[in-house]
C-alpha positions in Angstrom: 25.1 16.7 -4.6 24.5 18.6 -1.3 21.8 20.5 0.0 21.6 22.9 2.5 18.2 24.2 3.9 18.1 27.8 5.1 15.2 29.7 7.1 13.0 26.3 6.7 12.9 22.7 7.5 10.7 21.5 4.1 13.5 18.8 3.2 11.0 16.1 1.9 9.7 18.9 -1.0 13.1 20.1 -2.0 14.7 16.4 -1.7 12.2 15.1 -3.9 12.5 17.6 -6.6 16.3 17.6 -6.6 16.1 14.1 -7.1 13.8 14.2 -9.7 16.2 17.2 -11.7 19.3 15.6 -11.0 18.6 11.5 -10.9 22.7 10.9 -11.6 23.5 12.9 -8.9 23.9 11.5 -5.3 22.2 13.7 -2.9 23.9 14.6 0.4 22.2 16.9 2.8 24.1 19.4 4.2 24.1 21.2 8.2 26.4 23.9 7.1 27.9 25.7 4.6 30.0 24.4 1.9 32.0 24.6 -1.0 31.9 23.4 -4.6 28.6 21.6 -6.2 25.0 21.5 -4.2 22.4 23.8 -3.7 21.1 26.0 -1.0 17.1 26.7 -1.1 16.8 29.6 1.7 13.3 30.9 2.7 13.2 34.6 4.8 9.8 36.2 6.2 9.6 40.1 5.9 7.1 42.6 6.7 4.8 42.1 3.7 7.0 39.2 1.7 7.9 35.9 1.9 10.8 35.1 -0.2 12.2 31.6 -1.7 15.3 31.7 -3.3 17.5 28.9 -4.5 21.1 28.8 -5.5 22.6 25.4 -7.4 26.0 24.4 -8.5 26.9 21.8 -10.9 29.9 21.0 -12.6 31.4 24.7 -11.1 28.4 26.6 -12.7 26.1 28.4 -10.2 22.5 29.5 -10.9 20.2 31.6 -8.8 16.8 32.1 -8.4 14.1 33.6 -6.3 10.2 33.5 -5.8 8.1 35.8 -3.2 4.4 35.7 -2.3 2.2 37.7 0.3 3.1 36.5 4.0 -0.8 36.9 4.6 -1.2 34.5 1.9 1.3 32.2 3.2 0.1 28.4 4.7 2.0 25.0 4.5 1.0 23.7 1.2 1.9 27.4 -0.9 5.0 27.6 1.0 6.1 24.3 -0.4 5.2 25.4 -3.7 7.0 28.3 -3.2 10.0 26.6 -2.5 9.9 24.4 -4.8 9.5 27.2 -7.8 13.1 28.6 -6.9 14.5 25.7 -7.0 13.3 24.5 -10.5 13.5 27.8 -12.0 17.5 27.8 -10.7 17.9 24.2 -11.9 16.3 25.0 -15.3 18.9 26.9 -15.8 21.0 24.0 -15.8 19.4 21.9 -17.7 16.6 20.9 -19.7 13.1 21.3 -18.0 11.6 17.2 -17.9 8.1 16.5 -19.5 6.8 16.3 -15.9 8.1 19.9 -14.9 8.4 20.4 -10.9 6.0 17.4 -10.6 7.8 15.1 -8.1 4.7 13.2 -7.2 3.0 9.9 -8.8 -0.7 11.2 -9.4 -0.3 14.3 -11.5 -4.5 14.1 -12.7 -5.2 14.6 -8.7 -4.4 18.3 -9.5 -6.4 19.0 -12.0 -9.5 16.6 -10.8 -9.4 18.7 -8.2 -9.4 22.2 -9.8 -12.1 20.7 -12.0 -14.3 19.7 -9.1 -13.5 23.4 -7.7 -15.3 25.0 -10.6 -12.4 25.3 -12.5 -12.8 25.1 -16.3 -10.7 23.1 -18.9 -8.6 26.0 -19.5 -7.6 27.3 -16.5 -6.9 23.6 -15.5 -4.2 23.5 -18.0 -3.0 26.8 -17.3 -2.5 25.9 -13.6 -0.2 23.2 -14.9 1.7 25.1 -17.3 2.4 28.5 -14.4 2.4 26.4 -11.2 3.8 23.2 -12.2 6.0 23.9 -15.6 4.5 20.9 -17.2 4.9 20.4 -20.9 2.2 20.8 -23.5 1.8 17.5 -24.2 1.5 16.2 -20.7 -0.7 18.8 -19.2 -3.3 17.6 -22.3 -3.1 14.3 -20.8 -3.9 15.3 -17.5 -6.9 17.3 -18.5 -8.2 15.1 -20.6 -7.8 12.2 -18.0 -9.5 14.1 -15.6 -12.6 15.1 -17.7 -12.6 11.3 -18.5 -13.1 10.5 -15.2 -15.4 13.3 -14.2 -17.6 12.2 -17.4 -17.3 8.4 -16.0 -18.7 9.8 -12.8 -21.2 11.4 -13.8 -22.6 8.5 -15.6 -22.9 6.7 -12.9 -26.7 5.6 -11.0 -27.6 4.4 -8.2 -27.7 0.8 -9.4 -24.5 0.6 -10.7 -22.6 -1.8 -9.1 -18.6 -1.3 -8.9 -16.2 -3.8 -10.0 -14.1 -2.6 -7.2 -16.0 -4.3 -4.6 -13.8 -4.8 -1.3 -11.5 -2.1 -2.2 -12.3 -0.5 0.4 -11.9 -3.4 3.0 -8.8 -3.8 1.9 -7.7 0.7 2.3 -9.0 0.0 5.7 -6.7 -2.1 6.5 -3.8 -0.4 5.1 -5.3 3.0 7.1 -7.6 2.2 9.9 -8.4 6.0 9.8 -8.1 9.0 7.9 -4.8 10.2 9.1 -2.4 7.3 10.0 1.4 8.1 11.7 3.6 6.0 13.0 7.2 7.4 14.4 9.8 4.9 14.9 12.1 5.5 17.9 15.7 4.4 18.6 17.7 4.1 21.4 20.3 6.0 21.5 23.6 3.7 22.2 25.7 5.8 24.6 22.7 7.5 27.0 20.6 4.4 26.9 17.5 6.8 26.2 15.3 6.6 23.8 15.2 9.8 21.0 12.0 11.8 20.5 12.0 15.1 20.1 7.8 15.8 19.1 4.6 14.6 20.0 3.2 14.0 17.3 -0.7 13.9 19.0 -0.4 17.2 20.7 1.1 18.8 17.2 -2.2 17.1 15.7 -4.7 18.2 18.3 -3.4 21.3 18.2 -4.0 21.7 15.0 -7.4 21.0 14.6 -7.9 22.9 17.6 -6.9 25.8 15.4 -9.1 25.2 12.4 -12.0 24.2 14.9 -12.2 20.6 14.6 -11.2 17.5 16.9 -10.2 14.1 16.3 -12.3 11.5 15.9 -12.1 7.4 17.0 -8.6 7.7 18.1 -6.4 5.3 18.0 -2.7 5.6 19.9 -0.6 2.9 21.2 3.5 2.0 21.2 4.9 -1.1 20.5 7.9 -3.6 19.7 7.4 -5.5 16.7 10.8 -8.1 16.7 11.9 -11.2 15.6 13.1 -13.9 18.0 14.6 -17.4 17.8 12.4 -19.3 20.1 13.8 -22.4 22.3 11.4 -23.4 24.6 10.4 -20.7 26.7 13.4 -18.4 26.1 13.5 -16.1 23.1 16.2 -14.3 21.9 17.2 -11.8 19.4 20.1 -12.2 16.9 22.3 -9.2 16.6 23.2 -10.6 12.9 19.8 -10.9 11.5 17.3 -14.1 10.5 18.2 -16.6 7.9 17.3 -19.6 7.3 20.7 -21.2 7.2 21.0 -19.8 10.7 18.3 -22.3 12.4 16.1 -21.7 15.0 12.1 -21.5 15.3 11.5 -17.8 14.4 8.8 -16.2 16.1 7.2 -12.4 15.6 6.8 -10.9 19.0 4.6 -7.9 19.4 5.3 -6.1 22.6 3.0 -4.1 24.0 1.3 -2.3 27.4 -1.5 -2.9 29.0 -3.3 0.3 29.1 -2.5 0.6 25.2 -4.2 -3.4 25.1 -7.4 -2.1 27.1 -7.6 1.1 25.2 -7.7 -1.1 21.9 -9.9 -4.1 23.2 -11.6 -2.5 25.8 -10.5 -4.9 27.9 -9.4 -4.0 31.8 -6.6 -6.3 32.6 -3.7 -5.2 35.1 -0.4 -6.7 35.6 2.2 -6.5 38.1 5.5 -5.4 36.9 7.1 -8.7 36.2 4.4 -11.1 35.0 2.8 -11.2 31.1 -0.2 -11.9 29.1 0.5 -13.9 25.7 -1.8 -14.1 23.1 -1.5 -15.9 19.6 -4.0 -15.8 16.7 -4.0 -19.8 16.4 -2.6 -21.4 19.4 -1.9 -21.4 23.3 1.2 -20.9 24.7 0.8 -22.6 27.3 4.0 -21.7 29.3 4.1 -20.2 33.1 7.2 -18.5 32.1 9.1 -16.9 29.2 12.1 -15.1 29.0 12.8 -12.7 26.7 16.4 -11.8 25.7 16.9 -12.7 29.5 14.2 -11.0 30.9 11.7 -13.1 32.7 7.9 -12.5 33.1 5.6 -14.3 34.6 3.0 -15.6 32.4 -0.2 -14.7 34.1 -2.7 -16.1 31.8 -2.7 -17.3 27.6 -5.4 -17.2 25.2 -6.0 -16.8 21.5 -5.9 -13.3 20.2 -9.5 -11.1 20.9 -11.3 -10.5 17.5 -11.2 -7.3 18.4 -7.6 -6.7 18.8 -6.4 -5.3 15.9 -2.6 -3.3 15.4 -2.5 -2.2 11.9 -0.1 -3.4 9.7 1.6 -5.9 11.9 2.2 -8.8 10.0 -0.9 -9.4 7.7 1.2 -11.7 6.0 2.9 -14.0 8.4 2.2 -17.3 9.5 -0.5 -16.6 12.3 0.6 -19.5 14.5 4.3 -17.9 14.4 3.1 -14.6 16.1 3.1 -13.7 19.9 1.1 -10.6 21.3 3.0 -10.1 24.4 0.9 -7.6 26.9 3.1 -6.1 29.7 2.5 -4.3 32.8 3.7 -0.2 31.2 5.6 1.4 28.7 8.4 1.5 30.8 8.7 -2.6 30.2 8.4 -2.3 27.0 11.2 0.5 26.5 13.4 -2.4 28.8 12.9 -4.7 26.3 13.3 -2.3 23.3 17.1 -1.8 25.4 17.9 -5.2 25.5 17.4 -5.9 21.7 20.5 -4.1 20.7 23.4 -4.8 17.7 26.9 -5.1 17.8 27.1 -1.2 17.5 25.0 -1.1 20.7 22.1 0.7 18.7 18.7 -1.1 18.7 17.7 -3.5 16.1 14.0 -2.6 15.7 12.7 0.6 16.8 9.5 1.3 19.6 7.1 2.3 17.1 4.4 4.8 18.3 1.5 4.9 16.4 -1.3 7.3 16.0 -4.2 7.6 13.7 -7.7 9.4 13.8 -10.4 10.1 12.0 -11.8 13.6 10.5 -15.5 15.0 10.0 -14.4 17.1 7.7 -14.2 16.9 3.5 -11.2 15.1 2.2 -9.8 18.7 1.2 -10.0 20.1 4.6 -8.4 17.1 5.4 -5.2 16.9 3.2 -5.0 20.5 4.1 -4.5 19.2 8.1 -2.2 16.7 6.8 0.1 19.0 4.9 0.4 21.0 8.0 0.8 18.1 10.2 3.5 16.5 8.4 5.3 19.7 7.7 5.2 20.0 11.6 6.4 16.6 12.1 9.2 16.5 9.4 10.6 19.9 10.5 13.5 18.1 12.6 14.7 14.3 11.7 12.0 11.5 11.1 11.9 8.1 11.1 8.4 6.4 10.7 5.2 7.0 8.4 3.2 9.6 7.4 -0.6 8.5 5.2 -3.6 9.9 5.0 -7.0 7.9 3.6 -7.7 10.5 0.6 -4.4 11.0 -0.5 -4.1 7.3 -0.9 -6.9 6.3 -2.4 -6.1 7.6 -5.9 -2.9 5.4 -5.9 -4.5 2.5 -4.1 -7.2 2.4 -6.0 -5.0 3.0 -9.7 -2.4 0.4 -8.6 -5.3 -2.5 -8.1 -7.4 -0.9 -11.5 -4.0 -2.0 -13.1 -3.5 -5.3 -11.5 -7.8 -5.7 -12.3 -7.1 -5.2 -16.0 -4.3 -7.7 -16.4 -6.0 -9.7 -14.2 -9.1 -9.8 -17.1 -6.9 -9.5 -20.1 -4.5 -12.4 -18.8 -7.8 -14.5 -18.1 -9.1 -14.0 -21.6 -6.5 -14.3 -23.4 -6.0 -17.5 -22.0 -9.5 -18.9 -21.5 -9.7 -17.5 -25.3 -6.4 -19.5 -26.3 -7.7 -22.9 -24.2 -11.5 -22.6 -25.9 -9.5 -22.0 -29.4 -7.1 -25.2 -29.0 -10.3 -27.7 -27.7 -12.1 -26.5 -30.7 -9.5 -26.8 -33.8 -8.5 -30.3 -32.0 -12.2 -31.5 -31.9 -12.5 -29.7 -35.5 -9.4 -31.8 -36.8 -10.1 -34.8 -35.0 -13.7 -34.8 -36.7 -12.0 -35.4 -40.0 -10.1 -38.3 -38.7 -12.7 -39.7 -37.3 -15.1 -39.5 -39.9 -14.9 -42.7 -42.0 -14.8 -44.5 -38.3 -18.6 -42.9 -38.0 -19.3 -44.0 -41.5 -18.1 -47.8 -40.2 -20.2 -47.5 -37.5 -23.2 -46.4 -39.5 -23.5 -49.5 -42.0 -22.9 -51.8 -38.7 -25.9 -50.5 -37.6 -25.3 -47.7 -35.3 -28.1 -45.0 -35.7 -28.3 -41.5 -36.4 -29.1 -40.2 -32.7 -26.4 -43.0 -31.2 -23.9 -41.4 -33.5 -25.1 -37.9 -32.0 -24.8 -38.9 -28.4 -21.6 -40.3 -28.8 -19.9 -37.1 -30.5 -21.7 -35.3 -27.6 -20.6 -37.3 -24.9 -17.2 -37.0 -26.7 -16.9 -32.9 -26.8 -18.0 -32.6 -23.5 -15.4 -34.3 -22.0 -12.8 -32.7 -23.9 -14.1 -29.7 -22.5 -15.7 -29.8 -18.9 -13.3 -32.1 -17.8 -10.2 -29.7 -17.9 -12.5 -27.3 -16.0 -13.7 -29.5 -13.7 -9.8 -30.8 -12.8 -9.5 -26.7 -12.4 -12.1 -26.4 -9.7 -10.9 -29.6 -7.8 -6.9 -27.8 -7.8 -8.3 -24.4 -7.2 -10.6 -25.7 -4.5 -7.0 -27.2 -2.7 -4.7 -23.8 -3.6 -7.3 -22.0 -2.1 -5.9 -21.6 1.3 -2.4 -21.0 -0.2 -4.0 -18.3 -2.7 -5.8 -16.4 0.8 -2.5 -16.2 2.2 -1.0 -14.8 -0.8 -3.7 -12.1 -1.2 -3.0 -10.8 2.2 0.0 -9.1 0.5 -2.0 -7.2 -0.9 -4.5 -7.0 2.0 -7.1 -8.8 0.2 -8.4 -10.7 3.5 -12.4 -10.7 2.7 -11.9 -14.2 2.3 -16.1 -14.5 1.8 -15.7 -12.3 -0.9 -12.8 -14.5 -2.6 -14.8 -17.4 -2.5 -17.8 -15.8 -4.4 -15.4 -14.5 -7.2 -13.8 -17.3 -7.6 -17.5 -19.4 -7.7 -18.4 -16.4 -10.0 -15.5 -16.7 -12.2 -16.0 -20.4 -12.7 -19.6 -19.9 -13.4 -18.4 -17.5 -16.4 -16.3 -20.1 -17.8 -18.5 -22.8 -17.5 -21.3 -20.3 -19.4 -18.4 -19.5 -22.6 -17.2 -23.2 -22.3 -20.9 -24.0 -23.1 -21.3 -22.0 -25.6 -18.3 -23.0 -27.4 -18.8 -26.4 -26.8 -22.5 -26.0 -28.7 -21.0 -25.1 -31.5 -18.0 -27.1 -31.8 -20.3 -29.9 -31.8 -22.5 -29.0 -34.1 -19.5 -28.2 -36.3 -18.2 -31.7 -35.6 -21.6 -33.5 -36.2 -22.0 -31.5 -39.6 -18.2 -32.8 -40.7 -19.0 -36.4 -39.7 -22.6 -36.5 -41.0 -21.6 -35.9 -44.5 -19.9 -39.2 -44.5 
């Protein structure tokens, strides 16, 4: 299905909703215009209007439909909406309005949160989702009554309360260092050899703070290369058919880099002539005078183990630290050589030059997403490649995706602590009536009330501390492999792993002694009445 945009560039709010309306259909954007099914979503300014309309064909039937507000009235986020209410009410016409309406996103109870938090009353919360958004009966309930839920929860909340979600926010810093996070990935282009950027995406954003009064804050900008290489020796090299295993070859992660972009981030005030290197590795030296990349060889002026202070976001949280290289280079302008070199067969580059730039706001998160909105409507208004995020727009997700994994996390882990307690207690329970003329033996051969006691005690509590205590000797070794896996999920608070993990032991070991108390008293009483 194509789609043509006309007057506007808004292709992210369209594309989503058309794929949301029409999930069997293919979408295929359009630069012209064209015959047969697709749809056309046209915006035109006037003197006092601003008019969306929206015309879709499907299966050789056409439907039409417009919207228009004030052009005084008119900013980013509106306009989107704007466009996007053509285009459902045309596609409604087509087919049956979904449950969910125009709603295209993942975190429908953000809307009405925040109309709650506005002043906005139950009400009017639900009739912004029924005129805005089109959203069923049904669902718009939900959301309401989510968000009073949660608005109720936080309300109930005191200063002593302590959050279960304790390094959550270690872990969103990590994932965005700052409030509003880009990164634009850049190609080269095969037949000019340049590389393709058509925006600056720091002068857009500085721009438009300027416009709204405000500046960034703890700015962070720097481009790199971020590239797989097969190592041998001193020479790495990239492979135009990708990284296998089957292929061989010691793969490294080189992270190429300049040096003003390495002061600027460590404060650091190195210089380097135009053929020499610094190499840096989280966990080892490298050691060499030399290395060659893809051919090109630098001059290894000093190596040393990364800075703790040196910090590129999102580059490789996961890998294996001593398989990384931080290689620091005299300018960009080495760095763009190198980002030439690593090319395909098609002659196009294999990994882009990312540019990355992220700052901070002291602003409200509102004012905030509002600078976003505009930012990336800027941005996206000709072709992107890269990533768009900001902190408060995330956080809702972030913080409902690891609530989810939290709950199975506990149910999983009482179910089966629940199910382990249940089996060690029917066993001991069962095994009390076997056992129970052998007690009676031991009785008339002399063996005392209390000795009879202590051994059923010592008994029990090895049938149930010792499976606990094998537990903390295998979770004390598959703790280093368990760290490594958390970093997936940028869990890297290692400190606070250990103490939940200490905490979560102590917990069993409390219900394992309570259980245990009265299994053996249950196991006494069956024995004793021998």
């Amino acid at each position: 299905m194509k789609l043509l945009l006309v007057g506007h560039d808004d292709r992210y709010a369209i594309e989503q909703l058309q794929l949301a309306l029409f999930p069997d259909e293919t979408m295929e954007p359009a630069g012209e215009a064209f015959s047969g099914d697709g749809a056309v979503s046209a915006l035109h300014a006037g003197k006092l209007w601003l008019t969306a309309t929206a015309r879709i064909t499907l299966h050789g039937v056409t439907a039409r439909a417009s919207r228009r507000m004030k052009l005084d009235e008119a900013d980013v986020p509106s306009r989107r909406r704007l466009l996007q209410n053509a285009y459902y009410a045309a596609a409604t016409r087509l087919r049956t309005p979904p449950e969910w309406g125009s709603l295209s996103g993942v975190r429908p109870t953000k809307l009405t949160t925040r109309h709650l938090l506005a002043g906005g009353t139950e009400q009017s919360a639900d009739r912004l989702m029924k005129e805005t958004y089109h959203v069923a009966p049904a669902r718009r309930r939900l959301c309401v009554e989510s968000s009073l839920a949660s608005l109720r929860a936080a309300e109930r909340l005191r200063p002593g309360d302590v959050s279960l979600y304790i390094g959550m926010e270690d872990a969103l810093h990590m994932m965005y260092p700052r409030d509003i996070v880009t990164e634009e990935h850049l190609i080269i282009d095969p037949d000019s050899g340049q590389i393709e950027k058509s925006r600056d995406i720091p002068d857009i954003a500085r721009r438009l703070l300027g416009e709204r009064g405000l500046a960034p804050e703890n700015e962070m900008q720097y481009a790199y290369l971020d590239i797989p290489a097969v190592r041998d020796g001193d020479r790495f090299d990239f492979n135009p058919d990708g990284y296998s295993d089957e292929l061989g070859g010691d793969i490294y992660a080189l992270v190429i880099l300049s040096a003003d972009d390495f002061n600027a981030l460590t404060g650091s005030g190195i210089s380097l002539a135009e053929d020499e290197a610094r190499v840096y590795s989280p966990k080892q030296i490298y050691g060499g005078s030399e290395i060659y990349i893809a051919g090109l060889r630098l001059r290894v002026s000093g190596s040393e183990l990364t800075p703790d202070e040196f910090s590129l976001a999102d580059v490789y949280t996961l890998q294996e630290q001593d398989k990384i290289l931080y290689i620091v280079v005299s300018d960009r302008g080495v760095v763009e050589d190198i980002a030439r070199l690593q090319t395909g067969n098609d002659g196009a580059s294999l990994y882009p030059l990312r540019e990355y730039y992220a700052f901070d706001l002291d602003a409200p998160d509102e004012t905030a997403d509002a600078v976003f909105e505009q930012l990336s409507g800027e941005v996206t208004r000709e072709k992107f490649s890269g990533r768009l995020d900001t902190q408060s727009e995330s956080r809702d997700a972030f913080l409902g995706m690891y609530g989810g994994l939290f709950f199975l996390g506990i149910f999983l882990g009482l179910t089966f602590m629940m199910a382990a307690v249940l089996i060690i207690y029917y066993k001991q329970v069962s095994e009390g009536y076997e056992d129970k003329e052998r007690f009676a033996i031991m009785q008339k051969v002399g063996l005392s009330r209390k000795e009879v006691r202590r051994a059923i005690r010592a008994q029990i509590l090895t049938m149930f501390f010792l499976p606990l205590v094998v537990a903390c000797i295998h979770i004390a070794f598959a703790f280093p492999v368990i760290t490594r896996l958390l970093r997936i999920l940028y869990l890297t608070n290692v400190p606070l792993f250990a103490a939940c993990t200490a905490g979560s032991i102590a917990v069993f070991a409390v219900f394992y002694a309570v259980v245990f108390s009265l299994t053996a008293k249950v196991y006494y009483r069956i024995v004793g009445e021998s």
